[in-house]
N, C-alpha and C positions, 0 to 999 in steps of 0.2 A: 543393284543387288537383285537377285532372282527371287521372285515371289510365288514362282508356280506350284511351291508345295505350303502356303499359307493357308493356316486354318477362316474357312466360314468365310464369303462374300462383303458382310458388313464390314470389314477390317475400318474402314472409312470410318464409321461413325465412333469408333471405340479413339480415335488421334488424340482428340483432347486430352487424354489419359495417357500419354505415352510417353516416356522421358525417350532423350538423345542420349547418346551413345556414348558421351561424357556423364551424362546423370547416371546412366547405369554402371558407368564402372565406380564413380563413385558410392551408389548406392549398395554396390558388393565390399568396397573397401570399409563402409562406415561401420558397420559391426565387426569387425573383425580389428579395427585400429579402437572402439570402444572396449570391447573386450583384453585388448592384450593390455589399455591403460588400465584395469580394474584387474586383472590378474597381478600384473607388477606393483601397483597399491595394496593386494592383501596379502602377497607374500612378504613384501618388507615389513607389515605390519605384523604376519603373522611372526615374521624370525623375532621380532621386537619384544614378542607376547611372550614367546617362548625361553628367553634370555632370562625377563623379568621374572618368568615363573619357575624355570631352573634355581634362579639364585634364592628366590623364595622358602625352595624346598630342597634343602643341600641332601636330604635323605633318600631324597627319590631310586627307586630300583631300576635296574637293566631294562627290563618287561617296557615299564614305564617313559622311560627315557628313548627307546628305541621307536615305543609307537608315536612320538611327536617328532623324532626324527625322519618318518615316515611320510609326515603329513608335505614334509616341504618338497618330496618328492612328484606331487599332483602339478610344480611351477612346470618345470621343463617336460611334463607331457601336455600338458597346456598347451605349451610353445608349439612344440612339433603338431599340434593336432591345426593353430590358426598354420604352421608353415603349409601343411599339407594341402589349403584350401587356399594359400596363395599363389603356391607350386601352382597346382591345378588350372588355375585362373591365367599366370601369364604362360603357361605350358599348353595352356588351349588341350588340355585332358577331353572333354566332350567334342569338341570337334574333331578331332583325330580320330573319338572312336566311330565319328557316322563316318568320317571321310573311310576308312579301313571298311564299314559295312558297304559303301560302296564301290569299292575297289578290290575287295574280298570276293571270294570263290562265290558270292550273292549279288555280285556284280548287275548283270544281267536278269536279276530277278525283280518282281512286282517291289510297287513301294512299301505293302506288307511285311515282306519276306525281310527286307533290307531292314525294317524300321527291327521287327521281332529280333536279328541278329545284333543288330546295335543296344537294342534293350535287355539281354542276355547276358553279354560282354558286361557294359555298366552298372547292369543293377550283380551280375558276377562280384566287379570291386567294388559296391558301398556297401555290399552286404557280408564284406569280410569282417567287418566291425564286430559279428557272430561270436568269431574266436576269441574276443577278449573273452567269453566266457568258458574257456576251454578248460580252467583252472579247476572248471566244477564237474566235466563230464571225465571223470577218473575211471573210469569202464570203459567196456566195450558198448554196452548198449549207450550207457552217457554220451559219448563219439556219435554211435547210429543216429541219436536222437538229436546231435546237435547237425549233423550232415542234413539228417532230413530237414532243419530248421533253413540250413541254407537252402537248400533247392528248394521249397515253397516257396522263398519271399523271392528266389528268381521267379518262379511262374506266377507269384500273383505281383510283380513288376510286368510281365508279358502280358500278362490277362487287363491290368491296366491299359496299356499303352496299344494294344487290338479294340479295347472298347473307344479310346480317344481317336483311333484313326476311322471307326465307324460312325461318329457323331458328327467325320467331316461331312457325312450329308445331311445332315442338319442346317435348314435356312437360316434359324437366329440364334446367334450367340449364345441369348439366354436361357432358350431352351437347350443347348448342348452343357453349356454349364449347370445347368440343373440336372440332369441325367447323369452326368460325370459326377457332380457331388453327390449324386444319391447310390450309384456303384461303388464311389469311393469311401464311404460311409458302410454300405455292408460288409465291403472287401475286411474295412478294417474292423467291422465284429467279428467277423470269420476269423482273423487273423487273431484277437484276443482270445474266445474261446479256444483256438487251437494252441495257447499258451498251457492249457490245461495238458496239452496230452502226456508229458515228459511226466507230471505230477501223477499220472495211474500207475507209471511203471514201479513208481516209489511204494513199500511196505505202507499197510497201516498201523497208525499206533495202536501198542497191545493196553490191553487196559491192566496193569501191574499195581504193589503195593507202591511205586514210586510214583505211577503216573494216576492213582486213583484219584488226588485230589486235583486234576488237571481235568480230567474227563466229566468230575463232580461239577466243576465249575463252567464247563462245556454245556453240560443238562440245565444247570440255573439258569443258563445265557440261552434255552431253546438253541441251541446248537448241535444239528446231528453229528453225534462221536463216527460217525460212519467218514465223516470228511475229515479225521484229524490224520495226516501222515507223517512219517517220520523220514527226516530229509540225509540223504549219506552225506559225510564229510561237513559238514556247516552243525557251525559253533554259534547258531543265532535261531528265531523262528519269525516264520511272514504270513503275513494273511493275503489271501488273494480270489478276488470274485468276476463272475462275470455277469449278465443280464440274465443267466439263466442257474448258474449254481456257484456255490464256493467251499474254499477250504480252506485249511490253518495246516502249516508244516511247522513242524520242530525238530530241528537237528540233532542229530546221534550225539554227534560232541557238545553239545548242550544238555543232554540228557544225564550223560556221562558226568558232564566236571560240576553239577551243582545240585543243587536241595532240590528235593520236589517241593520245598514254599517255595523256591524262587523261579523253577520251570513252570508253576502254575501264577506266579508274577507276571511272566511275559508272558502266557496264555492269557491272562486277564488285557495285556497290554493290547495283545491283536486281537481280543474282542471288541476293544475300544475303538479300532479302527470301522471293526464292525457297525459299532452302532451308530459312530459319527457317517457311514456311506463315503469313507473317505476313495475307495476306489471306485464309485458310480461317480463322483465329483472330476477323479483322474480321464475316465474314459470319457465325460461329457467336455470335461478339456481337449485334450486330444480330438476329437471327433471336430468342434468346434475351430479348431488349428487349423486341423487339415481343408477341411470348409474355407475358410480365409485365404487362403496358399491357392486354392482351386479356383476360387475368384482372380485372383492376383493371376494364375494363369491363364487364364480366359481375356484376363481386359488389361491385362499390361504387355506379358511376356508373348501370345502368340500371335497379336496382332503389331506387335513392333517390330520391323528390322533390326531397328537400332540396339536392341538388345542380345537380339539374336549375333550382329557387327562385334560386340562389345566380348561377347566371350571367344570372337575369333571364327563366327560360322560366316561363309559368302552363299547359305541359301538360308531357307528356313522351316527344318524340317519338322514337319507336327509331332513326332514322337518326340525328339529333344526337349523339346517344353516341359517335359515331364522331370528330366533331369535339371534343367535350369529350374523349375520352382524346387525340387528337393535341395539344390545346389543356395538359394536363397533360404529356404526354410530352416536347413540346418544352421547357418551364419547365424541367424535375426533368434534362434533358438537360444544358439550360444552365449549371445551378446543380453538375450534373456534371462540369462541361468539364474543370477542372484534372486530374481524374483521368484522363479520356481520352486529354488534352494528356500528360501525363508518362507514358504505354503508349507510345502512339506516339512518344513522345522516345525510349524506352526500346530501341525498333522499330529507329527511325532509327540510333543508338548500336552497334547490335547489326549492322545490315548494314555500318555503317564496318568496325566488328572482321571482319566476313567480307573483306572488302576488301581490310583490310591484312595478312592470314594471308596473302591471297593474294599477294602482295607489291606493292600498288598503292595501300601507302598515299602517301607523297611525291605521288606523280599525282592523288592525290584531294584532296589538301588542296591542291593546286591548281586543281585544280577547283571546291571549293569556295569559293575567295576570288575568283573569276572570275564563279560564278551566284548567288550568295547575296548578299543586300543585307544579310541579319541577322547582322549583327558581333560585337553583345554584347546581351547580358538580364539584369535581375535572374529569379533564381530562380523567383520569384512571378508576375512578368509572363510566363515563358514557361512558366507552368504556365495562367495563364489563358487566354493569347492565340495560343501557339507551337503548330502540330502538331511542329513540326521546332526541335532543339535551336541555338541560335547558334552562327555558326561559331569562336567563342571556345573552345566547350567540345567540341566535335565534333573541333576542331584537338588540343586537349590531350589528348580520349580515345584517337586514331590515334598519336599521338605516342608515350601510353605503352602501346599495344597491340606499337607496334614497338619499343622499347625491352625491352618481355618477351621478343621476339622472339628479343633477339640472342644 
């Protein structure tokens, strides 16, 4: 196999560390055959939960009955997301696209130029995943701002993968690996803060006789009412911060369909995420992730053949390594989920209890059975498929947060 385009001279010293080309394919299939076991375990169990809890409640309404038939709809895009990543794998998807950058009209150009058009192309289709969120840019500017969302995270994949091919002169490993985690690491504050931009275009909340005791409770909490917005189309409200500021949105159709006790319930709620720092906790995850993944790239993926063999390349070209660790990251993520599903249940849980300290539980749990479709879970299902706990169990935890109370 041709080595001429391997990253860093030591390659040698990193062997010990290197699986063969058997380890790595199975190392690609084990997450993805643990995950599809643990997705077919909690939809059987969820269909099970949901029988039981039908027959329970013969009275249940349309509304009701349709958001649990909803839920079982998350099995089969499950499926198609591990077939996608199996596709991929025996279809040799990455190698196809460097083989095209070099056989493409960049044929004859620098290894730059080739690697920039292959990283273009690829990070083109993993960052189509965008459009799932298309449901929410109901505008014209909604549209602009989701376009622009695509073509950033294409140039800062480019702006990646030009700074890894200038760290090839770099003599030791661990110095390129340290520069690389510490670019990849700003890239991705850049890229959080730049979550904020879509949030300016959005109105501020007005301060009204409906939303006065929202913005009351915003003042007690030391929370500039200057960051509260009012989100189009969404029937829920989110808190969201960065290193340097934050904001609380609350949706029009939340504003619309309920009490101002209960829209200043769930402004109580996203304060609570406030003071637990649940999103500084989020981004030192993240941050930390990708740090691990950057190692794993440096001393497994770019100094092995055998891995580069395994997905179907006959060179090894330094920009691909980039997609093989995202191509790993996201499997070993997925096959994660349940774990990240029960933090962030855990999250959720923890802002109700700030909630109802405050005394706004009764208002919340009316709240809750107003914006939430997810009524009931088995355990299982909403470790795999829930960020957010059902409002079965979310009701019972406020219930007995204020029964401590009394």
């Amino acid at each position: 196999m041709a080595t001429d385009l391997s990253l860093l001279p030591d390659a040698a010293a990193a062997k010990r560390w290197l699986p063969s080309k058997d380890q790595a394919k199975k190392i690609f299939y084990a997450p993805l055959l643990v995950s599809l076991v643990i997705q077919c375990c909690a939809i059987a169990f969820q269909t099970a939960h949901l029988i039981m809890y039908a027959r329970s409640n013969p009275t249940m309404g349309t509304r009701e009955s349709v958001g649990m038939m909803l839920t079982l709809t998350l099995f089969p895009a499950g499926l198609l997301t591990l077939g996608c990543y199996s596709m991929s794998f025996k279809k040799q998807w990455i190698p196809r696209l460097w083989k095209r950058a070099n056989e493409g009209r960049f044929a004859n150009g620098s290894l730059l130029v080739r690697s920039v058009d292959f990283t273009v192309f690829w990070s083109a289709l993993i960052s189509l995943n965008l459009f799932n969120y298309i449901h929410l840019a109901m505008s014209i500017k909604g549209l602009l701002l989701l376009f622009a969302e695509y073509f950033l995270s294409i140039v800062g994949s480019v702006f990646l993968a030009i700074c890894l091919l200038k760290l090839n002169a770099k003599k030791s490993r661990h110095v390129a690996c340290f520069w690389f985690c510490l670019v990849t690491i700003v890239t991705t504050l850049v890229d959080w803060e730049r979550g904020f931009l879509p949030i300016e275009f959005l109105p501020r909340l007005k301060e009204d006789k409906n939303t006065k005791p929202l913005f009351k409770l915003a003042r007690q909490d030391y929370f500039d009412t200057k960051q509260i917005y009012e989100g189009e189309r969404l029937n829920n409200a989110f808190y969201t911060r960065s290193l340097l500021r934050e904001k609380i949105i609350i949706g029009d159709y939340l504003l619309e369909g309920n009490t101002p006790s209960s829209v200043t319930a769930v402004m109580a709620h996203e304060l609570g995420h406030r003071f637990n720092n649940d999103l500084t906790v989020r981004l030192y995850g993240i941050l930390l992730s990708q740090t691990f993944w950057n190692v794993v790239m440096f001393y497994i993926i770019l100094p092995s053949p055998e891995v580069y063999a395994a997905f179907g390349f006959d060179t090894e070209p330094i920009v691909a390594a980039i997609a093989l660790r995202e191509t790993f990251h996201s499997l070993y993520s997925l096959a994660l989920t349940p774990l990240s599903n029960l933090w962030s249940q855990h999250v959720e849980l923890r802002a109700d209890r700030f909630a109802a300290e405050m005394g706004y539980g009764e208002s919340l749990i009316k709240a809750l059975e107003e914006i939430s479709f997810h009524k009931t879970g088995n355990w299982l299902y909403e470790a795999v498929y829930c960020s957010h706990p059902s409002n079965e169990r979310r009701i019972a935890a406020i219930r007995k947060q204020m029964a401590q109370m009394r």
